[in-house]
Structures are given as C-alpha cells and as structure tokens.
DOFI-941087 format. One line per field, with one value per residue (C-alpha): residue in three letters; z negated, x, y. Coordinates in steps of 0.25 Angstrom, whole numbers, plus 5000, padded with zeros to 4 digits. Last residue first. Layout:
% residues N
residuo: (ALA | ...) .
Z: (Z | ...) .
X: (X | ...) .
Y: (Y | ...) .
***
This chain:
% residues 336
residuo: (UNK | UNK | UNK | UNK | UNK | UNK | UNK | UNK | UNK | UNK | UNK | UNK | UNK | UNK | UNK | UNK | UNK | UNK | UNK | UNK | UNK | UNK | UNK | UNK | UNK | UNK | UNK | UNK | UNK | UNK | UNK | UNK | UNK | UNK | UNK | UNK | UNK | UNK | UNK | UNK | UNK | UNK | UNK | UNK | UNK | UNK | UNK | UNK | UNK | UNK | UNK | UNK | UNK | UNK | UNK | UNK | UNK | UNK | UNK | UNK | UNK | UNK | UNK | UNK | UNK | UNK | UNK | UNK | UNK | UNK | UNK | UNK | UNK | UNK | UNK | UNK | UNK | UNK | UNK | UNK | UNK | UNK | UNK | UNK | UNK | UNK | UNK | UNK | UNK | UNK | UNK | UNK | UNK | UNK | UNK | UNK | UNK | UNK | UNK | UNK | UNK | UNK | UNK | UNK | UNK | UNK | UNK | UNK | UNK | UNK | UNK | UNK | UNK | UNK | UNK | UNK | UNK | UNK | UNK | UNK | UNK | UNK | UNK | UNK | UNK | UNK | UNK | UNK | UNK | UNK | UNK | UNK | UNK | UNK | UNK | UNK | UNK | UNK | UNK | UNK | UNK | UNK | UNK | UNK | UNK | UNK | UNK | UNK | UNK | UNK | UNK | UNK | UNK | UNK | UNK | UNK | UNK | UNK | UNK | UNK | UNK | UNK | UNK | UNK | UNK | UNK | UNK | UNK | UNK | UNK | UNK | UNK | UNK | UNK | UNK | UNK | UNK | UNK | UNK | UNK | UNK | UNK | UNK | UNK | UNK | UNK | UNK | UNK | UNK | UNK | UNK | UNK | UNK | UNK | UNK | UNK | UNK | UNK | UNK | UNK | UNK | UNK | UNK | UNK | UNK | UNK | UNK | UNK | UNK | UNK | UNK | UNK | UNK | UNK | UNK | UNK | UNK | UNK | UNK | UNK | UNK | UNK | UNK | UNK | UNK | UNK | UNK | UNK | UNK | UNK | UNK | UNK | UNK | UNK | UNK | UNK | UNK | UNK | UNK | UNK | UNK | UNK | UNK | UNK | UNK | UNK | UNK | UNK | UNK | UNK | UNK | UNK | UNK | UNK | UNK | UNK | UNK | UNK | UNK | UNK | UNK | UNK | UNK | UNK | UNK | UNK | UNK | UNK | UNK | UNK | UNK | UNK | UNK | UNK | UNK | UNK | UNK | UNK | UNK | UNK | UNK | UNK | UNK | UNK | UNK | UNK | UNK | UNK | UNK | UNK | UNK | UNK | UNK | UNK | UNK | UNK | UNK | UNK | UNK | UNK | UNK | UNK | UNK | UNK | UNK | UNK | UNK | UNK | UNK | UNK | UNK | UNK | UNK | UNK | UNK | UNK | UNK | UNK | UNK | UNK | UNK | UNK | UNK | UNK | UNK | UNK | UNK | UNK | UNK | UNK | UNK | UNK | UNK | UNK | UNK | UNK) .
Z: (5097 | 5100 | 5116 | 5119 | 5131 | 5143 | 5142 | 5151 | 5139 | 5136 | 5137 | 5126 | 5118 | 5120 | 5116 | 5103 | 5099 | 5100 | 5091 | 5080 | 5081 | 5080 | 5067 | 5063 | 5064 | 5059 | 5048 | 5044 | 5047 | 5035 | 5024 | 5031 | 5039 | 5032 | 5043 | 5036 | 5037 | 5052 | 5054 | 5043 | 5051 | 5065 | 5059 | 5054 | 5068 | 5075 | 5063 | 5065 | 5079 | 5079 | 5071 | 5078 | 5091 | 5086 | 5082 | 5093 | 5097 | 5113 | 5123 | 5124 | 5119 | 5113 | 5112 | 5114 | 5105 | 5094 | 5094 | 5092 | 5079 | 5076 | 5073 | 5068 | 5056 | 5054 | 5052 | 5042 | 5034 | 5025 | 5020 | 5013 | 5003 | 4996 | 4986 | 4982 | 4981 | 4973 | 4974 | 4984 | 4995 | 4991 | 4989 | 5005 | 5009 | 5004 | 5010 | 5024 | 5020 | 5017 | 5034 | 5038 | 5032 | 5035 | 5050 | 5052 | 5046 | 5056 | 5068 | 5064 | 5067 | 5079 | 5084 | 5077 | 5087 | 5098 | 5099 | 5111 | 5123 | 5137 | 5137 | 5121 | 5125 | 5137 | 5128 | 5120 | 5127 | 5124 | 5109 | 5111 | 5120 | 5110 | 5098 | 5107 | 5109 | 5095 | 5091 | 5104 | 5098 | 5105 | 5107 | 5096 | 5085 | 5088 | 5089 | 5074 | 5069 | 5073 | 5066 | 5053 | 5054 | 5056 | 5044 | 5035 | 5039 | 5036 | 5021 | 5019 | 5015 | 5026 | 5020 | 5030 | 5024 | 5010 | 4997 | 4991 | 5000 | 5001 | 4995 | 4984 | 4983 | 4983 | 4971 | 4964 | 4961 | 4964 | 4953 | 4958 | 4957 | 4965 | 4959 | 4965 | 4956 | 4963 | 4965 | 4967 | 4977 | 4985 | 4986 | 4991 | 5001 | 5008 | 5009 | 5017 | 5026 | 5028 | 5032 | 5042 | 5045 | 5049 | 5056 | 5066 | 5069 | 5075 | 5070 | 5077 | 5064 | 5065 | 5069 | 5065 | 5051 | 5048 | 5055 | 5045 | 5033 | 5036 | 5038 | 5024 | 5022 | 5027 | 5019 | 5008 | 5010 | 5011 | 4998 | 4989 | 4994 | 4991 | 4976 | 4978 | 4980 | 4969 | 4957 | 4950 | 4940 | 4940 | 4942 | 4948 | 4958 | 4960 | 4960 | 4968 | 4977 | 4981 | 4981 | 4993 | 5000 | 4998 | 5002 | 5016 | 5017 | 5017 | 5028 | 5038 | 5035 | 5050 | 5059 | 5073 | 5083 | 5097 | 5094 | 5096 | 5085 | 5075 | 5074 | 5075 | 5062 | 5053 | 5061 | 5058 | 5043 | 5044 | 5049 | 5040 | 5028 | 5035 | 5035 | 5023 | 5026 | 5041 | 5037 | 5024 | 5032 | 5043 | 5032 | 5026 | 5038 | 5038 | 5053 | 5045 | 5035 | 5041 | 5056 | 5053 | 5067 | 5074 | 5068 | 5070 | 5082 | 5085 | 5076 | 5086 | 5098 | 5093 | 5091 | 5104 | 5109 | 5102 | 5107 | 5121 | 5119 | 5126 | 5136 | 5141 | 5142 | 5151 | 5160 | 5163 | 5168 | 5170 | 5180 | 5180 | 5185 | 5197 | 5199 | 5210 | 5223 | 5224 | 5222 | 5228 | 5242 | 5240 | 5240 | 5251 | 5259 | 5255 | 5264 | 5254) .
X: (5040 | 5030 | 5031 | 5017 | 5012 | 5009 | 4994 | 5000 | 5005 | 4997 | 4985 | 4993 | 4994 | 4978 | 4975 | 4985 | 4978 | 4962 | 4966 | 4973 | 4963 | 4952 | 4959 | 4962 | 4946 | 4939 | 4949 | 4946 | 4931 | 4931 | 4929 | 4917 | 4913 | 4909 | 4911 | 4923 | 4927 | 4927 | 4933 | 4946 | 4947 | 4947 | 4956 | 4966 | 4966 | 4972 | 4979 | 4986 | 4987 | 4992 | 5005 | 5007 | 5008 | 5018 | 5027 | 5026 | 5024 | 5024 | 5014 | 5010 | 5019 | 5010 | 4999 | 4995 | 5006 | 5000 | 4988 | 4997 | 5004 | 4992 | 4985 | 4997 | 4997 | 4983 | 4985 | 4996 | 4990 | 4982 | 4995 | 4998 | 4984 | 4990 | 5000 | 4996 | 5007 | 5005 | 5006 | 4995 | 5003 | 5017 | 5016 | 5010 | 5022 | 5032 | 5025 | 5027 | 5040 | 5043 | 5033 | 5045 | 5056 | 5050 | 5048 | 5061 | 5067 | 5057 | 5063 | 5076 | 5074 | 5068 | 5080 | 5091 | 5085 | 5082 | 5099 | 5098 | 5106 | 5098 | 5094 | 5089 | 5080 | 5073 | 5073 | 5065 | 5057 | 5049 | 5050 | 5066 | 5066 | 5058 | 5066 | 5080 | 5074 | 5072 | 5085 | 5092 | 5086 | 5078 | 5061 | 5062 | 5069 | 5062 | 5047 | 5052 | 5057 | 5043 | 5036 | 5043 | 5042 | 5027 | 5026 | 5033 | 5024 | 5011 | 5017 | 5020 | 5004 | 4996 | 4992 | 4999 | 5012 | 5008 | 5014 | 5007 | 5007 | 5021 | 5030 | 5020 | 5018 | 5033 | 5036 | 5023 | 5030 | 5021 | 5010 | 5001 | 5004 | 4992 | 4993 | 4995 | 5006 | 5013 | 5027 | 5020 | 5009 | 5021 | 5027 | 5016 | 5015 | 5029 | 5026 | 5016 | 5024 | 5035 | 5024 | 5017 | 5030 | 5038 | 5026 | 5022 | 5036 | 5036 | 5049 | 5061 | 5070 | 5081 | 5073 | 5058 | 5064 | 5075 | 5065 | 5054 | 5065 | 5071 | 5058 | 5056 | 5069 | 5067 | 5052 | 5060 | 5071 | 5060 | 5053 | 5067 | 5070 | 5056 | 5059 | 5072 | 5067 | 5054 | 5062 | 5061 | 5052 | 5050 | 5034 | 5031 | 5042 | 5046 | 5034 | 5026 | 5038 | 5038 | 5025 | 5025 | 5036 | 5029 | 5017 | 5022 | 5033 | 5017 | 5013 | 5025 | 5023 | 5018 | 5028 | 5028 | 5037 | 5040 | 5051 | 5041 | 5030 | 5042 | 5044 | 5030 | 5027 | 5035 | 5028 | 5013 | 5018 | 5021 | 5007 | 5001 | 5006 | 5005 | 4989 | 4987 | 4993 | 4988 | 4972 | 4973 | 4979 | 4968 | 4955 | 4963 | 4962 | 4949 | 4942 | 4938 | 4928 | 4923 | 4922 | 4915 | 4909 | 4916 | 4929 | 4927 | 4924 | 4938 | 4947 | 4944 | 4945 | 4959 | 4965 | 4959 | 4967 | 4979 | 4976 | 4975 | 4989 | 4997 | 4989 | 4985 | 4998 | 5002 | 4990 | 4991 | 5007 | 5012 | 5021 | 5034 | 5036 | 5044 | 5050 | 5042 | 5052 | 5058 | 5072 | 5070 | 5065 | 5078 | 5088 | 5081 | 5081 | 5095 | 5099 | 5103) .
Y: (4876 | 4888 | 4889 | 4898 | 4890 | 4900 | 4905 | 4918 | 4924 | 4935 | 4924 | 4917 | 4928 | 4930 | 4916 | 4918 | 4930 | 4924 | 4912 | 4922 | 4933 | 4921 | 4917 | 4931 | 4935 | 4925 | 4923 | 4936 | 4937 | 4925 | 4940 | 4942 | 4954 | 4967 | 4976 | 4981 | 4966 | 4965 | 4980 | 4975 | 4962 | 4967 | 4978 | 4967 | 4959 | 4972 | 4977 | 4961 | 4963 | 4977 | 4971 | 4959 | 4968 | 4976 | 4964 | 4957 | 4942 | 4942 | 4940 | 4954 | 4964 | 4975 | 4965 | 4950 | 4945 | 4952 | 4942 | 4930 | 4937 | 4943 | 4930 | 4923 | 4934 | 4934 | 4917 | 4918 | 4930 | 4920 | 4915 | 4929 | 4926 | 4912 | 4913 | 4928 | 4938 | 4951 | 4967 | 4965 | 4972 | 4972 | 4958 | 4957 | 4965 | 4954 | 4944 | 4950 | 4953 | 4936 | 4935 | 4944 | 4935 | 4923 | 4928 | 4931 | 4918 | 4912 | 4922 | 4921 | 4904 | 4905 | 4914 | 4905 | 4894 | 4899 | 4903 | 4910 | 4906 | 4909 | 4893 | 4894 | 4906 | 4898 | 4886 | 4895 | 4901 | 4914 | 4914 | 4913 | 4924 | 4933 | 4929 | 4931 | 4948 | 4947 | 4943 | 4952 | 4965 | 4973 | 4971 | 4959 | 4967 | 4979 | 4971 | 4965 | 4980 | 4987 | 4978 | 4976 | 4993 | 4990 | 4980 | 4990 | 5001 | 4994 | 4990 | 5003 | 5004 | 5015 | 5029 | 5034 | 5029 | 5020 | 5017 | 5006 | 4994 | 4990 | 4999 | 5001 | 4986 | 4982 | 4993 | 4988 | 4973 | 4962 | 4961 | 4950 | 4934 | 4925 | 4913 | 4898 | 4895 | 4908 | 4901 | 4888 | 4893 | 4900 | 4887 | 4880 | 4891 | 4890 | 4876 | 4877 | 4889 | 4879 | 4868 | 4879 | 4885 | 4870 | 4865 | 4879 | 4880 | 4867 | 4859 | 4858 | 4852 | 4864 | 4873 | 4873 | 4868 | 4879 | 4891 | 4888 | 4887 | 4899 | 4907 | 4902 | 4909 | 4921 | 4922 | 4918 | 4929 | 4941 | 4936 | 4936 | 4951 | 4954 | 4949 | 4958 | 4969 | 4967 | 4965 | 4951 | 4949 | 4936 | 4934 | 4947 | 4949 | 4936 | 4929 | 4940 | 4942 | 4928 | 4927 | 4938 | 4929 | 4917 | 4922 | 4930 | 4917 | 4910 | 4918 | 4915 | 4902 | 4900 | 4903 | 4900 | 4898 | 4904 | 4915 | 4925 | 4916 | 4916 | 4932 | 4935 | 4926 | 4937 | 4951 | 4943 | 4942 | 4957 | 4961 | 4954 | 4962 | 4974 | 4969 | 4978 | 4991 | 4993 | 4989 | 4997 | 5009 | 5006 | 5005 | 5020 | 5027 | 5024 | 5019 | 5008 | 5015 | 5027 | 5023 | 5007 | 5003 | 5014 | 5011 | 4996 | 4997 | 5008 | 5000 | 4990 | 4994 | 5000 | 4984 | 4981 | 4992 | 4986 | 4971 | 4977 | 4984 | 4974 | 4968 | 4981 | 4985 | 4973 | 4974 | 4988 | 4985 | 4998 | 5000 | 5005 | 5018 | 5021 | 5035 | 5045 | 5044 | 5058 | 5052 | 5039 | 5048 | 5056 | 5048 | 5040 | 5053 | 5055 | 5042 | 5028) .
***
C-alpha cells in the first residue's frame, strides 16, 4: 500500500453504523404511547392523576404483577407456557398466611417454605411436560387446578389476615421516593433476568432453545434441562411474587392472586413488542404492565366502571399477541 493511500485512510471521516429508524421506533413506540398517555390523561384530570402520589400508588401496587409477569417470561422464551404461575402466587402467599399466622412460625423461614413450593410446583410442571411430552398449556392448567383446591383446603375457603408486620414494613411500608420497596425489588428482579439472558451462557441457551429447538438440540444443548430450569424458575419467581402480595394486604386470600394470570400473559405478549422486539424481556414486561396500569388508573378516575378492567386486559392481551406476531413477520410461534 503507497503513502498516499496511507494517508487518504487516515484522513477518511471514520464510519458510523447506521441507525436503523425503523428499528428504534419499533422498540420504544409502546414507551411513547405509554407517555401519550400520561400526558391525556394529565390534561384531562392535572391535579389528581398527574400527583406524585397517583404514580407512587400506581408503581407500589402493580409490583406484585410485575414479578408474576417476570415468572411466566421465563417459560414463554424457551417456547412453553405456564399457566399456574398464578395459583404458586396463592399458594405461596397462603402458605405464609397459614404458617405465619395460623402456626406461629417465624416469618424467614415461612418465606423460605413459600419460595420452595413455588420451585417445586415448577418441578412438577417441568416433570410432566418432559418426561411424558405433554403440552405445556395441559400439565399447568391441570397442575395449576390442583394447586387451587389445595389452597381452598389450607385456607377452608377463608381469607386469613395478620401476616407478620416485619414482611409488610419491608414490603409496602417503608418507602424510597415515597415509592413502596416493593417497586424497587421487582426492578432489581428485572434487571438480573435481562442480565442473565443478555450474558451468561444459561440465558443465552434459553433464548436458543426458544428459537428452535431442534436447531438447539443439533448444536448440543441439552433442551431439555433448559425447559426444565426455566419452569423451576418460573415457580420460584411467581412463590416471590406471592410473597410480596402478603406483604402487601398483610393477608392471603384463596382466590384474589389468580385474577393476575390474564394481566400478566397480556404484558408478557405486549412486552415483546418493545425494547427488544420480538423477544420476551424483562424491561419491556415492566413498562407494559404501567403502560396497561395507567390506562386503567385514567379510565377509572374518569369514573369508568369497575368491568373497564377486564375490557381493558383482554383486549390488551388479544391486541399484544397480533402485534408480536406482526414484529415477527406472522412466522408461526413454535410452543410444543
């Protein structure tokens, strides 16, 4: 190479890569919609829900659903579903209840005892997908039945209240920024899921597996191990999600935590259309379920009816696997 071609490279203006505008806008359109909204609903109601206290209610209270959501986005990467996720949130929070309240026990170890039945519920899930290859939809929806009868025969059908106030004050009570711990917890729960999937070689073998799993099997994974640590995962996730929602109410109902089952799926789907688009992620779970949570907040300061909820999620949930699906080209999601 000539000195004048030494030269030329040197004084050539280094390349930048390009940005695609397409790409960006596709992942942070659901955060500017998310803003859009804040901003009609704070013109329509300033005083009340542009507060700092409507948003620190809005951030504490839905960390309870944001974990759930963080538990089912586990299974859904590796290409299965799982749907008792909410009823290990009751049985776990029952658990505690019974436990705590009924027995006595101290509350580190009644958690202790919640966190290993949501792991071993996940167990279960992942012993009859795997070893007998049945749909994931079949083994958690029956798994997830049973998983309420027996919290119906723990409780007798009753709500039991006076959960330990050392759980509630770390949970609810003692705040940052005048926002519950609670918020804080799911974010750090967050940020260590998108870690785990972003850099280490488990999370990085989760996401191959969830995009082809013969693919995966063929370059030496073991599929089969992954889809099970993502089930005993997603037990234990959804168990801490319970465990929040005792600190919470400062009691376990048999029957409220399974209402969160069809938010969650619906910003699980929706999530998958932001930050990285076409792929479950933690951070796009979480502005999902404020995204969907403001709607509702706005709606019912408006004075909409208590059924706007269901309205809202159901169509949420219909409308986020369309879009997903149009992130991914329509190709046919493999969930086997």
């Amino acid at each position: 190479m000539t000195t004048t071609n030494l030269t030329a490279d040197a004084e050539a203006p280094a390349r930048r890569p390009s940005i695609n505008l397409k790409r960006e806008g596709e992942r942070f359109a659901l955060v500017a919609a998310w803003l859009l909204l804040i901003a009609i609903f704070g013109i329509l109601m300033p005083e009340s829900f542009l507060s700092w206290r409507n948003f620190s209610t809005m951030f504490g209270s839905q960390a309870v659903l944001v974990v759930l959501t963080l538990a089912i986005i586990l299974p859904l990467t590796s290409g299965d579903f799982d749907l008792s996720g909410a009823s290990i949130l009751t049985m776990s929070s029952m658990l505690i209840a019974v436990l705590n309240v009924k027995h006595g026990w101290p509350i580190g170890p009644v958690i202790l005892v919640a966190l290993l039945s949501g792991a071993v519920i996940g167990a279960v899930n992942a012993f009859f997908v795997l070893y007998f290859r049945i749909h994931s939809l079949i083994v958690t929806l029956g798994v997830g039945t049973f998983a309420n009868g027996m919290i119906l025969w723990l409780s007798q059908s009753q709500t039991i209240s006076g959960v330990s106030m050392t759980l509630v004050e770390w949970v609810i009570i003692n705040r940052l920024f005048g926002i519950p711990l609670a918020f804080f917890y799911a974010l750090i729960l967050a940020a260590v899921i998108w870690y785990a999937l972003e850099f280490t070689i488990p999370g990085r073998k989760l996401l191959f597996v969830g995009r082809g799993r013969e693919v995966a099997r063929l370059n030496g994974i073991n599929v089969d191990r992954v889809r099970a640590m993502s089930f005993i995962l997603s037990g234990l996730i959804a168990a801490l999600a319970g465990v929040f929602y005792s600190g919470m109410t400062g009691s376990a109902d048999p029957l409220s935590g399974l209402n969160l089952l069809l938010p969650a799926f619906a910003a699980a789907f929706l999530g998958a259309t932001t930050i990285s688009p076409g792929r479950f992620n933690s951070f796009g779970a979480i502005i999902s379920v404020y995204f969907l949570v403001t709607g509702i907040t706005g709606l019912t300061m408006l004075g909409a009816q208590a059924y706007v909820q269901n309205l809202f999620y159901g169509g949420a949930l219909v409308i986020a696997v369309s879009l997903s699906q149009l992130v991914r080209n329509r190709q046919p999601q493999d969930f086997s």
